[in-house]
C-alpha positions as CSV (number, residue, x, y, z in Angstrom):
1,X,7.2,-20.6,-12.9
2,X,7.6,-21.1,-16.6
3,X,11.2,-21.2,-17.2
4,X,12.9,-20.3,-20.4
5,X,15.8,-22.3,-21.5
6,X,18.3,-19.8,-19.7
7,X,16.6,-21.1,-16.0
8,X,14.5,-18.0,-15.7
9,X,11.0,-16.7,-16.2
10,X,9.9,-15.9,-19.9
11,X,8.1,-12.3,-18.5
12,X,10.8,-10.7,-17.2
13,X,13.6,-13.2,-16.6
14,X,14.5,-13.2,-13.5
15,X,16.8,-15.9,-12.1
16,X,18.2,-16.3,-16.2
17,X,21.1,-16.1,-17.4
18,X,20.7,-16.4,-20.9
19,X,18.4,-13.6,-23.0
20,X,18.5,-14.2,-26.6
21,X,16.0,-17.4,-26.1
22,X,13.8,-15.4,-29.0
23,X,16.4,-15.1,-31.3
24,X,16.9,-19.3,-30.8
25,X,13.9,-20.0,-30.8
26,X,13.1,-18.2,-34.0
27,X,15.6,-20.4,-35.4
28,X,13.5,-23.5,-35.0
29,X,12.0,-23.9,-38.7
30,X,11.8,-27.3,-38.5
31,X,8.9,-29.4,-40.8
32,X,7.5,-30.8,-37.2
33,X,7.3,-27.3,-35.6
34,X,5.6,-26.2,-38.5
35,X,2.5,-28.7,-38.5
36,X,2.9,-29.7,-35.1
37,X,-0.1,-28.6,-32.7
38,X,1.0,-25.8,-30.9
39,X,1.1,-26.4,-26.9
40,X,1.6,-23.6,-24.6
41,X,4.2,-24.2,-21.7
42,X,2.8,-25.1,-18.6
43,X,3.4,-22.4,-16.3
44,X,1.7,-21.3,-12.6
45,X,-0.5,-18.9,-14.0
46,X,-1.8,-20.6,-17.1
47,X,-2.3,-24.3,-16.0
48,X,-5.7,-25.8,-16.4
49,X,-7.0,-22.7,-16.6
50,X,-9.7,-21.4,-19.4
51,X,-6.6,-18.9,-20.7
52,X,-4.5,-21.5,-21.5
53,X,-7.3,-23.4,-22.8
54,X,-8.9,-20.2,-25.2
55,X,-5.2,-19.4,-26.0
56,X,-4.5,-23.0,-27.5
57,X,-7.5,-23.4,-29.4
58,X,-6.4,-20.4,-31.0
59,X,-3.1,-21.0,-31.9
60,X,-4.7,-24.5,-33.3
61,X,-7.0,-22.8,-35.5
62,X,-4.2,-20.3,-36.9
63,X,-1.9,-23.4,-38.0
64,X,-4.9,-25.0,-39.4
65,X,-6.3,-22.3,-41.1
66,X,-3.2,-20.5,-42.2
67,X,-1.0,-22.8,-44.1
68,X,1.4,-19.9,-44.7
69,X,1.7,-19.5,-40.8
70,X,5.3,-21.4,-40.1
71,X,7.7,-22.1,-36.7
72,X,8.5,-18.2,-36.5
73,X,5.1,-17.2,-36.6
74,X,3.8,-20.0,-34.3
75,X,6.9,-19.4,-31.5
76,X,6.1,-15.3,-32.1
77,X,2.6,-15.8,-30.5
78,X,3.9,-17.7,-27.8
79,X,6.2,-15.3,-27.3
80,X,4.0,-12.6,-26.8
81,X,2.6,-14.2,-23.9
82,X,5.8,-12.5,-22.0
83,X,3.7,-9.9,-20.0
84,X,3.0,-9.5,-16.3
85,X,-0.4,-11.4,-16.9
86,X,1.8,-14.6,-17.4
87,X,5.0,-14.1,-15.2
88,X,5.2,-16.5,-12.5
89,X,7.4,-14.4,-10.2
90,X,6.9,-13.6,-6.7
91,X,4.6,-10.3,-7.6
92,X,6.8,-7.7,-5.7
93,X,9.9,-8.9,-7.7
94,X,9.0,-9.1,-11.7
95,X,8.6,-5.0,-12.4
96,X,11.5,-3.6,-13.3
97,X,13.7,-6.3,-14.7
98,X,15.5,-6.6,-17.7
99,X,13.1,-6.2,-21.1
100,X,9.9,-4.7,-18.3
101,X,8.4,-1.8,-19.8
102,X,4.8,-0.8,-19.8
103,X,3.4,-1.5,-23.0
104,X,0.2,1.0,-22.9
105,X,0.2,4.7,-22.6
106,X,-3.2,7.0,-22.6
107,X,-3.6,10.3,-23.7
108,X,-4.1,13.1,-21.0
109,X,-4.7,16.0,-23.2
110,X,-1.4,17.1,-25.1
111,X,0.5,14.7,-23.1
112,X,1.1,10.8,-23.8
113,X,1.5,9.0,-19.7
114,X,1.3,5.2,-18.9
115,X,-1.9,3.7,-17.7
116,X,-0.4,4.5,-13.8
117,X,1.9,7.4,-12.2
118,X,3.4,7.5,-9.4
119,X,2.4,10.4,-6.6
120,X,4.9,12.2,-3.9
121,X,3.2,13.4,-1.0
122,X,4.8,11.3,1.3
123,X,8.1,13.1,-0.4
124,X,9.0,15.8,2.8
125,X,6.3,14.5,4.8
126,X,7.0,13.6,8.4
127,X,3.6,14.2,9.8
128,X,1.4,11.3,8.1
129,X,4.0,8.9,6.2
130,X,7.4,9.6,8.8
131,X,9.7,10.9,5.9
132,X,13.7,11.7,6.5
133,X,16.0,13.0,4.6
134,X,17.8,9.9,4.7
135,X,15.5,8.4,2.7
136,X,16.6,10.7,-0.9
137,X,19.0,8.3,-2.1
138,X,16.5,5.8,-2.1
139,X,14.0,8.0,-3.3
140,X,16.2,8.7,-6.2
141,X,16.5,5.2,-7.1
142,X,12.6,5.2,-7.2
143,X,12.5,7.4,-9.7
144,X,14.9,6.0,-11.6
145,X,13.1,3.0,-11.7
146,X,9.9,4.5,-12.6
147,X,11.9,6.5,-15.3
148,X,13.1,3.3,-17.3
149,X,10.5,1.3,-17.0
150,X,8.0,3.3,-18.6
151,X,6.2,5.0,-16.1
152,X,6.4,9.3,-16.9
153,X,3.8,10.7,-14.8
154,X,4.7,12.4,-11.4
155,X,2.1,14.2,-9.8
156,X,3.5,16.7,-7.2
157,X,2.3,20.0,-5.8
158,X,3.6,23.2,-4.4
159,X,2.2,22.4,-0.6
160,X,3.7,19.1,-0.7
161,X,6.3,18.8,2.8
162,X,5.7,20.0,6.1
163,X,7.2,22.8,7.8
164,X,9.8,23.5,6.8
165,X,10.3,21.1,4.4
166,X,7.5,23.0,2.4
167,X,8.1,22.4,-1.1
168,X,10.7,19.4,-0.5
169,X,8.5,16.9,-3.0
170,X,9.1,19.5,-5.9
171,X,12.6,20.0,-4.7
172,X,13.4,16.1,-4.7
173,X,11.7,15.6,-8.1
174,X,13.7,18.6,-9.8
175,X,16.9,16.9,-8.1
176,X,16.4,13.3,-9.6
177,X,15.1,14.3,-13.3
178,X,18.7,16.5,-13.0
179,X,20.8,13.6,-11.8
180,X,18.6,10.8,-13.6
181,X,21.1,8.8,-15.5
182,X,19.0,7.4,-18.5
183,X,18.7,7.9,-22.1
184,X,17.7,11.7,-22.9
185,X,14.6,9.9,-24.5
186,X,13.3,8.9,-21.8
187,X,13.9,11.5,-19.6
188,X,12.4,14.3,-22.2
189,X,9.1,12.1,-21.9
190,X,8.7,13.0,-17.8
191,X,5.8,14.7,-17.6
192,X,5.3,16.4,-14.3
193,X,1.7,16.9,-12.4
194,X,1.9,19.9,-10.0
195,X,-0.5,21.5,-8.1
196,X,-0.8,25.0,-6.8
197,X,-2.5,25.3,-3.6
198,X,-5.6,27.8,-3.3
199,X,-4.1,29.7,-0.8
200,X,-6.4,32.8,0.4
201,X,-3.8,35.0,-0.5
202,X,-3.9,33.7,-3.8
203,X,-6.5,36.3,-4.9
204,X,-5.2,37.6,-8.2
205,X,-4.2,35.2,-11.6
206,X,-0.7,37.0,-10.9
207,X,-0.4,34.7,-7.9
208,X,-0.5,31.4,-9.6
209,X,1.9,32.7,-12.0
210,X,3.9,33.8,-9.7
211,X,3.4,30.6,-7.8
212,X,4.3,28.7,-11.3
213,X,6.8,30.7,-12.5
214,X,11.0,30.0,-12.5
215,X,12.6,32.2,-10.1
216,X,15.7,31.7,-8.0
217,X,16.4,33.9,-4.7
218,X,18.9,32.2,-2.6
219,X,19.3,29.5,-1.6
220,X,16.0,28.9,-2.1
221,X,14.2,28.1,-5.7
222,X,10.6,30.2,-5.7
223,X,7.9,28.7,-8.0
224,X,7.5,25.4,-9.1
225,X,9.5,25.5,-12.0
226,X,12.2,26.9,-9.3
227,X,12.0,24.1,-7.4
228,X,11.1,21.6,-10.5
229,X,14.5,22.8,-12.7
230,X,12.1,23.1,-15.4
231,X,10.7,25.4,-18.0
232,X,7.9,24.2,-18.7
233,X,5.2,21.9,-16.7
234,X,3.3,18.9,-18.1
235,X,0.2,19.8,-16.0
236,X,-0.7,22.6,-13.7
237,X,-3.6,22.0,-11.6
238,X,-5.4,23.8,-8.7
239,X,-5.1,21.6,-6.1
240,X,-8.6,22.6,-4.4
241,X,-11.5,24.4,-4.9
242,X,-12.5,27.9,-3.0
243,X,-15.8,27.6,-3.7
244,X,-16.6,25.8,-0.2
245,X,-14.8,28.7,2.0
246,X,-14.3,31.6,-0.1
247,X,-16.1,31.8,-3.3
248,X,-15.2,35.0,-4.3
249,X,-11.9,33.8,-5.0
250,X,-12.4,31.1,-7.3
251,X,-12.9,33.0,-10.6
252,X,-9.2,34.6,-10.1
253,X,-8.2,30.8,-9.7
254,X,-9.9,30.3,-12.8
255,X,-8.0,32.6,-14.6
256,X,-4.9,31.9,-13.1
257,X,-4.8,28.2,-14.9
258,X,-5.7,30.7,-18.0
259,X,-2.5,32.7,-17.5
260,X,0.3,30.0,-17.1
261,X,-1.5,28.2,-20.4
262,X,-1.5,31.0,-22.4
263,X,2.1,32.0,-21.5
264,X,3.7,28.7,-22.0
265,X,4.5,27.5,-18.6
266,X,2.2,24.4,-18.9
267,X,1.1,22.2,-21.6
268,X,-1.8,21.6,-19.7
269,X,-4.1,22.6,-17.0
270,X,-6.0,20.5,-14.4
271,X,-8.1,20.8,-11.3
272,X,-8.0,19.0,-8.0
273,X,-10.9,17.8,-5.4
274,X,-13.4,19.4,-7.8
275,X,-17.2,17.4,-7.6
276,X,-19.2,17.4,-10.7
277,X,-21.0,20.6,-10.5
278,X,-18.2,22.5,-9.8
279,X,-16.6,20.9,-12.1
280,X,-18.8,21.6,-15.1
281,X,-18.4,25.0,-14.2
282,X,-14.8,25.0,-14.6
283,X,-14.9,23.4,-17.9
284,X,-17.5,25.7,-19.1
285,X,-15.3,28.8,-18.3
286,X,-11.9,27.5,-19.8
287,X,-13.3,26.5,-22.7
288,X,-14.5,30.4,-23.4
289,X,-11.2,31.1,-22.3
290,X,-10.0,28.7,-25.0
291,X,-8.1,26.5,-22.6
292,X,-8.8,22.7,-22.2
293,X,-9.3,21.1,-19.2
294,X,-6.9,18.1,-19.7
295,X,-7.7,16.3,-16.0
296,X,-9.1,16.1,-13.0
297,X,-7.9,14.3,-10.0
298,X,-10.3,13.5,-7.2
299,X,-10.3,10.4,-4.2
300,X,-10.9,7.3,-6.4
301,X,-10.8,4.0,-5.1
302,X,-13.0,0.8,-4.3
303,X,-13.4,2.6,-1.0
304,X,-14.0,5.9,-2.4
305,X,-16.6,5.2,-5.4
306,X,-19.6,7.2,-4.4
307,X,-22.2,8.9,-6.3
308,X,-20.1,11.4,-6.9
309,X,-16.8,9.9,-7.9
310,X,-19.3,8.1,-10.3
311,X,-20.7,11.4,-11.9
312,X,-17.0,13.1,-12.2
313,X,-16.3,10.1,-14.5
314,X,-19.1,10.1,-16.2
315,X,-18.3,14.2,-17.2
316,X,-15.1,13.5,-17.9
317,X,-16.0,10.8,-20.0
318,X,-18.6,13.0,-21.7
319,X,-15.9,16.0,-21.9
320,X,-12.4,13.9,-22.9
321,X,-10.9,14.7,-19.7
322,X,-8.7,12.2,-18.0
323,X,-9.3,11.5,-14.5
324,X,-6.3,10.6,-12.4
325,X,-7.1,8.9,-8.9
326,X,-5.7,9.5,-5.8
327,X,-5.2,7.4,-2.7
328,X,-6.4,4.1,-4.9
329,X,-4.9,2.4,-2.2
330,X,-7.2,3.8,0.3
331,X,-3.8,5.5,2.3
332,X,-3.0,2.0,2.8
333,X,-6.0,-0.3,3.7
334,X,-6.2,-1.8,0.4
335,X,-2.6,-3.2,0.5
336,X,-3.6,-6.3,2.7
337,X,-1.0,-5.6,5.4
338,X,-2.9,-4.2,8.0
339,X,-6.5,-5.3,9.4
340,X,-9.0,-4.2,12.7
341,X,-6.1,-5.2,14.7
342,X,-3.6,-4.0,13.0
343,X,-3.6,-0.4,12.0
344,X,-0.6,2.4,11.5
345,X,0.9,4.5,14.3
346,X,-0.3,7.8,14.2
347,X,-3.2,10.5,12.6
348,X,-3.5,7.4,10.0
349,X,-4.5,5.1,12.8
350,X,-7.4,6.7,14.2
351,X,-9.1,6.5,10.6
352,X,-8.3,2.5,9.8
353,X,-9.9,2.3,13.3
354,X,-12.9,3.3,11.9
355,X,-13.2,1.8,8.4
356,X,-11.3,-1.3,8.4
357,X,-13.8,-3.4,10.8
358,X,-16.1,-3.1,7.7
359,X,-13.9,-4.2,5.1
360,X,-13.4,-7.8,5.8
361,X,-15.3,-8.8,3.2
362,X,-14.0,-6.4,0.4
363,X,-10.4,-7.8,1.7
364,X,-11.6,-11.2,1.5
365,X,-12.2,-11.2,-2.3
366,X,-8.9,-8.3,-2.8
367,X,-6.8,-11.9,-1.7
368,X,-8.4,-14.0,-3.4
369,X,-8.3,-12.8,-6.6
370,X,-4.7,-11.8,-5.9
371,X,-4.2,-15.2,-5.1
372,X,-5.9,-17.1,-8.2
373,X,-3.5,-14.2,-10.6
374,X,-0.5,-14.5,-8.6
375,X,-0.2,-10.9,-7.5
376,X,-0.3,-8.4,-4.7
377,X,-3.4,-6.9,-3.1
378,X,-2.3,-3.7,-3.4
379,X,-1.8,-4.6,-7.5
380,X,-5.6,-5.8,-7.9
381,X,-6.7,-2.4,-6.1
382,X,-4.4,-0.6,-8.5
383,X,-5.5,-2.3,-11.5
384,X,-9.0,-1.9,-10.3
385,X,-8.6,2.0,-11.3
386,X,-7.3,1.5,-14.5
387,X,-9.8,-1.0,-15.6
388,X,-12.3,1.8,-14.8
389,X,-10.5,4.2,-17.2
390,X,-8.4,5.9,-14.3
391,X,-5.1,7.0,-14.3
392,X,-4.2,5.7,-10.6
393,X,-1.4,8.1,-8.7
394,X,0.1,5.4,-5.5
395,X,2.3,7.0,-3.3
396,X,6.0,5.4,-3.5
397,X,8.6,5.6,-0.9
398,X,10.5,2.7,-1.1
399,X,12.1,0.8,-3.9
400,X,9.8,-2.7,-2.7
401,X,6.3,-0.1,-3.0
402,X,7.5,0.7,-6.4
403,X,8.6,-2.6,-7.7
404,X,5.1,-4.4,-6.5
405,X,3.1,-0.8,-7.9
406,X,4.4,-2.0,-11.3
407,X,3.1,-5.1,-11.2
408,X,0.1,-3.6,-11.8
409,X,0.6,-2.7,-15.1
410,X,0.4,-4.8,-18.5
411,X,-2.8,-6.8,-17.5
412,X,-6.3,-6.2,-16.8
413,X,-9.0,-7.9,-14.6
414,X,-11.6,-9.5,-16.3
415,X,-15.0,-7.8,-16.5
416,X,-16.5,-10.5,-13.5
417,X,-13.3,-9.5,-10.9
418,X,-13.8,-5.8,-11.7
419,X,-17.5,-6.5,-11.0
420,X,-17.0,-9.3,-7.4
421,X,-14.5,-6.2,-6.3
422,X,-17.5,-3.4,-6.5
423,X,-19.7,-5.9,-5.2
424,X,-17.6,-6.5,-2.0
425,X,-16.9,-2.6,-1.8
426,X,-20.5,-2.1,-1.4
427,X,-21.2,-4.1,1.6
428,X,-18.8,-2.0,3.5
429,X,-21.1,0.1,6.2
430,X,-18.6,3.3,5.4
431,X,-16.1,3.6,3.0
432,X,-13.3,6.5,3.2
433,X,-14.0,9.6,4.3
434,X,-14.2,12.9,1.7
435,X,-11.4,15.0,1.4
436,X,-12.6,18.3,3.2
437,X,-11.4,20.5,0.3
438,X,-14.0,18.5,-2.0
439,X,-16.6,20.6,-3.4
440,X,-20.1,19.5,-4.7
């Protein structure tokens, strides 16, 4: 690890004791520092390696260009090697210490998000991912963590829980952005991703309003906002198309996203599991309607990049809509813990069955990248999406899934990794299966 002078790492300094290393350092004007050749630290990450190399030729050529260019100057450029890419932390334990932040953001329509959110659909559900109540508290602390390190986007929906817990992710979310302790900044930058479920008795637009809307009957909050505390959404999506089962139905869907725009209860709107024809078409008819389409979330992953997934980029790229990915962890079998004989209990196991016999090579290369960069697998897989201009959504439940889901922020594979990953991906005889709700 490269230690600062306070015993800790420079990136996010854990194990230090002392934080105003900067502030010293700055203080070294000496005649020596300021013609000396600049070295860069050895450290885990950076040794013998062609970044340390590039990075010291170029600090060389800016003292020997730029006479002007002193000790501060020289020490600020080292400095701003602090990031993730250069941390030499265990990979699960750098996000979220003192001075992390994410240092990006992208635009997703009116709305300024980092590179990453996080999404809760494990939040209330005891079927696929075994949630309990007794989890909240850590839950909360989840969010909290998200909250101050940057990270604003949480992408719920109105289906979300099952049973009875129907509607517990929106309920949990509205509870911790009420009890989130932070600065008011922060917390008035949260920008929330719901989705309203196409429901066949959702057959008028005065449904999903209805379904939006703020309304309290008790003791249960009706309508997202309800549930959400809120006044106003960040993005309300249809979480399907009808266009496979019920077509008929879809143009009052349509015009349901129109309704909650134009009446304020979203700043923007967003569809869900839409392919590329479809849509086009819903593009096409907001933008009579004068509403932008602001995203689309579909499957997205090294395991789910098909021909279509490629297309649905490719529009959105066309059309300036952001695509947010779901599952980019492939429900789990891009994390590296599991393998053919080692799958999940329950519905989940039956479908790693299946896939994961043919993903030994894609895993292969997942670790060994990871390995060379000193981070997870389940970071590369992550990072994977947002080097392909995605806005990736992993699940969180735990505080450990959220700390090592950071660590895929502030760096970037290079353009060979990204293109050794695809490579890998497309050896695998099947990849994951389409959602059923995904239309053509």
């Amino acid at each position: 690890m490269w230690e600062s002078p306070g015993g800790g790492c420079v990136t996010c300094q854990h194990g230090s004791s002392m934080y105003d290393w900067q502030a010293r350092v700055a203080k070294r004007r000496t005649t020596r520092e300021r013609n000396s050749d600049p070295k860069i630290p050895s450290h885990a990450r950076t040794e013998n390696s062609d970044e340390r190399r590039a990075t010291s030729v170029e600090l060389r050529a800016s003292s020997v260009t730029g006479s002007s260019i002193g000790a501060r100057e020289l020490w600020r450029e080292r400095w701003d090697l602090r990031s993730s890419r250069f941390c030499g932390c265990p990979a699960d334990r750098c996000a979220g210490r003192w001075g992390w932040r994410v240092q990006q953001q992208v635009k997703m329509g009116p709305l300024t998000v980092a590179p990453m959110g996080f999404g809760t659909w494990a939040w209330g559900n005891q079927l696929l991912w075994n949630y309990e109540p007794s989890m909240d508290a850590e839950l909360q602390q989840v969010f909290d963590l998200a909250v101050e390190s940057g990270v604003n986007l949480f992408d719920t929906a109105d289906s979300y829980g099952t049973g009875t817990l129907n509607g517990r992710s929106e309920l949990l979310l509205g509870r911790f952005i009420r009890d989130f302790q932070g600065s008011e900044s922060k917390k008035n930058r949260i920008a929330i991703a719901t989705k309203f479920a196409a429901y066949p008795w959702r057959l008028t637009p005065g449904q999903i309003v209805k379904a939006c809307k703020y309304a309290r009957h008790f003791p249960i909050a009706v309508g997202s906002l309800g549930r959400l505390q809120l006044d106003q959404l960040g993005i309300g999506q249809l979480h399907w198309s009808a266009a496979n089962y019920a077509p008929f139905q879809e143009r009052a869907l349509w015009d349901g996203l129109v309704a909650v725009y134009q009446e304020g209860l979203v700043k923007a709107v967003g569809v869900s599991n839409y392919g590329p024809k479809q849509l086009t078409r819903v593009h096409s008819y907001l933008e009579k309607k004068g509403v932008p389409l602001s995203a689309v979330q579909i499957q997205f992953s090294l395991i789910s990049y098909g021909p279509d997934q490629k297309e649905v980029k490719a529009i959105c790229d066309d059309l300036g809509i952001k695509l947010i990915a779901y599952s980019p962890l492939g429900l789990g079998m891009l994390t590296g813990k599991y393998s053919a004989s080692n799958v999940p209990s329950g519905p989940r196991g039956a479908l790693f069955k299946q896939i994961l016999p043919g993903l030994e090579n894609l895993q292969s290369v997942l670790a060994s990248i990871a390995k060379r960069r000193n981070k997870s697998v389940s970071q590369v897989a992550i990072n994977w999406c947002i080097c392909k201009g995605a806005v990736p959504i992993p699940g969180v439940k735990s505080l450990s899934q959220a700390r090592d889901n950071l660590g895929a922020l502030n760096w970037r594979l290079s353009a060979q990794e990204v293109a050794r990953l695809e490579e890998a991906a497309a050896t695998a005889p099947r990849g994951m299966i389409q959602n059923i709700f995904q239309t053509s």
